[in-house]
N, C-alpha and C positions, 0 to 999 in steps of 0.2 A: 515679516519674519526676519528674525538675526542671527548669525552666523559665524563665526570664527574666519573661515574659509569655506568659500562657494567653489564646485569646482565645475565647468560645465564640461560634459563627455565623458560618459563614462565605458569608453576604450580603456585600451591597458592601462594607458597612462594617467588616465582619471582615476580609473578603478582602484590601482596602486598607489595613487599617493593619498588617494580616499582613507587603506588602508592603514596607512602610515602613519598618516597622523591620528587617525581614531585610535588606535591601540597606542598611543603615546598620550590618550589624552586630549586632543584638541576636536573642539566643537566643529563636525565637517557635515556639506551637505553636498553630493555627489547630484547633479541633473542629466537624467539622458532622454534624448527628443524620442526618442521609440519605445514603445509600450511592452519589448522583449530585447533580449541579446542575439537573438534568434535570426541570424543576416549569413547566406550562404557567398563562399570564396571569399571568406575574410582572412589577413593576415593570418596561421596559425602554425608559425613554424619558433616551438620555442627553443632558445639556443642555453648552450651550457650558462652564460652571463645570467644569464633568468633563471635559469634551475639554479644556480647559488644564492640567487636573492630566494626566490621562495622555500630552501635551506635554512637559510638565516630567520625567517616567519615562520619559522618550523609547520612549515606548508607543503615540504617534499612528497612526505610520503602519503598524504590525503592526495597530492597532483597525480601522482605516479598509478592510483585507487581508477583515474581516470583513463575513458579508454585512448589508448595512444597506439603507437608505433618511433621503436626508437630508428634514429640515423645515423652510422656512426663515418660514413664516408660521401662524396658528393663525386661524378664523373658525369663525362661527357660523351655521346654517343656519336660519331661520324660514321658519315659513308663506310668510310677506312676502317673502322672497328672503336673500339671504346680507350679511354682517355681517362686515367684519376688524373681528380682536381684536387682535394682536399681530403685527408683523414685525418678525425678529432680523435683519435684514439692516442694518447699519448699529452695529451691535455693536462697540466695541473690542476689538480682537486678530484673531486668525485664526479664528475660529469662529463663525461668525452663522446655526448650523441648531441644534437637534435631531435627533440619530443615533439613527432605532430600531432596538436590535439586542437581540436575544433574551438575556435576563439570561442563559441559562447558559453563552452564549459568551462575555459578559462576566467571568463568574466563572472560566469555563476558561484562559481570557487572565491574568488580574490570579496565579490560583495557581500558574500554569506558568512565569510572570516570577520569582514567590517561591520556587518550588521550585529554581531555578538556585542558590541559597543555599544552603550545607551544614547554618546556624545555623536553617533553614525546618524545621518537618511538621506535616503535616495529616494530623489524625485523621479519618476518613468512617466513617459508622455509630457516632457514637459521644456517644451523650442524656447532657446535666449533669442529675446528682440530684441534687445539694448541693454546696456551698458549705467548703471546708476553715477553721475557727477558728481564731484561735491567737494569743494575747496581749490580744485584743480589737480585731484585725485579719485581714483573709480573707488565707490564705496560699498561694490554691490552691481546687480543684476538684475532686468525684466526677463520674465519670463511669460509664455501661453503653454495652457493643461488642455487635457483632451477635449475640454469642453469650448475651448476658445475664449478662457476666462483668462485677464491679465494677472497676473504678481508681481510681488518685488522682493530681492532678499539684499539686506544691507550684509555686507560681511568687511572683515579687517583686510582680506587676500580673497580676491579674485582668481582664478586659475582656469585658463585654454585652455580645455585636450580635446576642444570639439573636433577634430582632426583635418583634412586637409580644405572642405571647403569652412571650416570655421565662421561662424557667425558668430565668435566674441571677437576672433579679427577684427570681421569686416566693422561692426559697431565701433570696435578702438581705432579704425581708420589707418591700420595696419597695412602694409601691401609689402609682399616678400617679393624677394630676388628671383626671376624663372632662370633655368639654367636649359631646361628642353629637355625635351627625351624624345628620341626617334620612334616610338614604338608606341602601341595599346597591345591589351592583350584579351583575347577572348578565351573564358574558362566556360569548361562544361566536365562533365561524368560520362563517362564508359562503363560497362561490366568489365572485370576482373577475372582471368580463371588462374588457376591455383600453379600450372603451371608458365605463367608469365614472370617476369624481372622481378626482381622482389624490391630493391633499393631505389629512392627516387633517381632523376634523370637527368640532362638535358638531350637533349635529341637538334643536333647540329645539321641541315646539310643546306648546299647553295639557295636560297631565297627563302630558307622557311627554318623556324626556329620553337621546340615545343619543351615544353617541364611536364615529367611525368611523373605524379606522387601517389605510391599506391597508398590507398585509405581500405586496403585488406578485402573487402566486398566489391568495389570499384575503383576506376581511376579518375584520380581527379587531375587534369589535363590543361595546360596553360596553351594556348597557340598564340605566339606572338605574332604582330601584323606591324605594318607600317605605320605609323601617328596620324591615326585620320582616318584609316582605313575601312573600317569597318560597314561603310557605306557601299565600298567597292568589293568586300566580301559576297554581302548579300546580294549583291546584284550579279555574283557570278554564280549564285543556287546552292544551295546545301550538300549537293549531289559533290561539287567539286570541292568543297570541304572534306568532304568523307573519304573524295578520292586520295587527297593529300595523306590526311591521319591515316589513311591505311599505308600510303609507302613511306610513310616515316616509321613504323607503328607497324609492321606486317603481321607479327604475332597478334592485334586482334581481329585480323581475318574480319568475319559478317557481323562482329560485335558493335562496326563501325554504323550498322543500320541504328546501331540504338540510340543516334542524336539524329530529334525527329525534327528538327529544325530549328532557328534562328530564337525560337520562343524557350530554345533551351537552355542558349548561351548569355554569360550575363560580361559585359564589357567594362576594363576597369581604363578608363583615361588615365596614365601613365604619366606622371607630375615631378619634376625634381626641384625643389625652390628652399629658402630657407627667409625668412628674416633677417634684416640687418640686424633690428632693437626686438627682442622678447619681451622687454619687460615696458608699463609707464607705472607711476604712484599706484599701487594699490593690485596692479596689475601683473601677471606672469603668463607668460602661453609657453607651453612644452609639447613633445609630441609630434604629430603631424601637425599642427595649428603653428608650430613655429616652425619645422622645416619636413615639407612631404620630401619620403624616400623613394628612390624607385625600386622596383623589387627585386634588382640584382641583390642578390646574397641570402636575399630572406629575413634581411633584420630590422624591418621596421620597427615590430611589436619592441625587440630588444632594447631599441634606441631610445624608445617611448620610457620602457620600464626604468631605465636607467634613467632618463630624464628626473623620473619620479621619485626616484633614490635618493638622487643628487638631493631636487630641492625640499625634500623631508630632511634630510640631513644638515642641509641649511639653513633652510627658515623655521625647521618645526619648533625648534628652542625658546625663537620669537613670539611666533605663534601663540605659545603657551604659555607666556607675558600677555597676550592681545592687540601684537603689535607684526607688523609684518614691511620692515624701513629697506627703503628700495634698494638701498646700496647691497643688500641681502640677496635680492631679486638679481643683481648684477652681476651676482657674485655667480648665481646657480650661470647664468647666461654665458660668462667667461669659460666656466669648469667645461661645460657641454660644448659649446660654439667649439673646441679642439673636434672630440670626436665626432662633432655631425661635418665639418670639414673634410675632414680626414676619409670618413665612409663620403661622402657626395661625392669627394674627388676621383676613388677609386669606383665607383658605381659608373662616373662619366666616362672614367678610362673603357670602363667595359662595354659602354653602350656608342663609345667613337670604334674600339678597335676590335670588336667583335658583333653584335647585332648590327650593328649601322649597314658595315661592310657585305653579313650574311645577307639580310633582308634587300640588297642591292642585286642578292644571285652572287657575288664574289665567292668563290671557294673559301671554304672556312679554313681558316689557322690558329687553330688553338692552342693557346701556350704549354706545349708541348714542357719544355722545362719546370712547370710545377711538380711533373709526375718523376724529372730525372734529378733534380738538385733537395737533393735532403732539407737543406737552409729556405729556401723557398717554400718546398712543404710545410715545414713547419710556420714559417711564417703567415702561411694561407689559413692555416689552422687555428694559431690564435687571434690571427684576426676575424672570420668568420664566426669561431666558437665564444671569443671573450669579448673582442670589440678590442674599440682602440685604448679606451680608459673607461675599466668594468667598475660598478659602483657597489658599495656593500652596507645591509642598512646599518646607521648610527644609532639612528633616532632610538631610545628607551622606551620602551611598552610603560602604560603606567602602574 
């Protein structure tokens, strides 16, 4: 099989540059190793940066069609009483919330735009096991399908977005930079009653740290643990789980019986690293495959998308010559390597001078001045909401 551009992973940042270029015209073949999108406590927090691009795809109001919950402020809950952190309200352009929508209706959306395309296909069920050579440039891709049957796809541009444990990495012999993270985090669901918080959370107090996102029917419940921990969870019994989410959490009273144990929580390993090099001949990784986030701020998916902006806008031009010349590749590398800096740095700020310290039992101190210096506010706001350098698509539909 042959290709223009192979893209492996079809996460946002697959999905979206999938898009991108099929409505511009270029021959693209999206692979995702799962036979659904269908993967519960995925990234799904979409930020104003993302609602402008799918603005621009004039894909707003078909997202908007989806069920969500908007956010237009972020706080933090102490001992003490509550804490704003961030309000996108006052945002330039049309977008001053956070849309939570369940990544797989995001992905359902983004490949059902791309499939309109004849130049579109996505392969489902179907794991990259190597990397094609060929001149001293990648040309292409192996693949296994459900059946455990080999392929191959030669293509001009290769593209990463299999995300953080990437298997076109590891095949390109790739190894990014670890930077640590103190923490994992174990997510589960609660019932919901009508008179609980309405707006997501953090939930601050000495040794224990939680993210409350109501999903309307239920909550869906982050409880951060120490890096490693989770072995020492279980072993201290579900029972002192529940005990905990209830005095964080006292508003849901007996609701806390309805995590019936261990088989209900699903554990994300907490990863912060990037690559030096993204790119070789032929090659590009964006995404989590070129630098995992940690989930302070909520803006993986963002990062991703924006990844995938950039290099439509860069290389799609080439592309559609059937050429895809590394110094292109570089280019997308330079643009982004800024803001994925920029966000890991302030991610790490957060996880030395706030979780590290809570998870330790230290009394919490949350920066208190976000909520009293106007200039700060604001600052927290476009960074959170836009990012550091928000992309918008170029690329020409054909």
């Amino acid at each position: 099989m042959r290709t223009t551009c192979a893209i492996a992973g079809g996460g946002p940042a697959g999905a979206v540059l999938a898009l991108l270029l099929a409505r511009a015209g270029v021959e693209v073949t999206l692979l995702e190793k799962h036979s659904d999108f269908l993967r519960d406590f995925r990234g799904d927090t979409i930020h104003p940066s993302t609602l402008q691009v799918l603005d621009e795809l004039g894909l707003a109001e078909e997202f908007h069609r989806l069920p969500h919950r908007k956010v237009h402020s972020l706080s933090m809950v102490t001992d003490e009483g509550t804490i704003p952190m961030a309000d996108l309200r006052g945002l330039p352009g049309r977008y001053d919330y956070i849309a939570f929508v369940p990544q797989w209706d995001f992905l359902t959306l983004i490949t059902a735009e791309a499939a309109k395309h004849p130049n579109f296909h996505l392969l489902m069920d179907s794991q990259v096991t190597d990397l094609i050579r060929e001149g001293g440039a990648i040309r292409g891709l192996r693949y296994r399908d459900q059946a455990g049957e080999e392929h191959e796809i030669h293509a001009t541009l290769t593209v990463g977005a299999d995300g953080r444990g990437s298997d076109v990495r590891r095949a390109a012999g790739l190894v990014p930079r670890e930077f640590g993270a103190p923490m994992d985090v174990v997510w589960f669901r609660l019932p919901r009653d009508d008179g609980d918080p309405d707006q997501p959370f953090l939930r601050a107090s000495a040794g224990h740290l939680m993210v409350a996102i109501n999903r309307g029917t239920h909550w869906q419940l982050a409880y951060v643990i120490p890096k490693g921990g989770f072995d020492e969870l279980q072993s201290e019994g579900i029972e002192v789980l529940r005990a905990t989410i209830g005095r964080l959490l006292p508003y849901l009273g007996g609701r806390v019986d309805g995590l019936g144990g261990f088989d209900d929580v699903s554990v994300l390993r907490v990863a912060l690293n990037r690559l030096r090099r993204w790119h070789l001949p032929g090659l590009l990784l964006i995404g989590d495959a070129a630098h995992a986030m940690s989930p302070v701020f909520g803006v993986g998916i963002n990062l991703a998308v924006q990844d995938a902006v950039a290099t439509a806008n860069i290389v799609g031009p080439a592309l559609l010559r059937g050429e895809a010349p590394e110094s292109l590749l570089a280019r997308v590398e330079r643009r982004r390597m800024i803001p994925t800096v920029v966000t890991q740095a302030a991610q790490r700020a957060v996880q030395n001078r706030l979780i590290s310290p809570t998870l330790a039992a230290e009394p919490v101190s949350p920066p208190r001045a976000l909520s009293r210096l106007p200039g700060l506010n604001r600052l927290a706001r476009r960074f959170i909401g836009l990012g550091v350098l928000p992309e918008h698509v170029r690329l020409s539909p054909k």
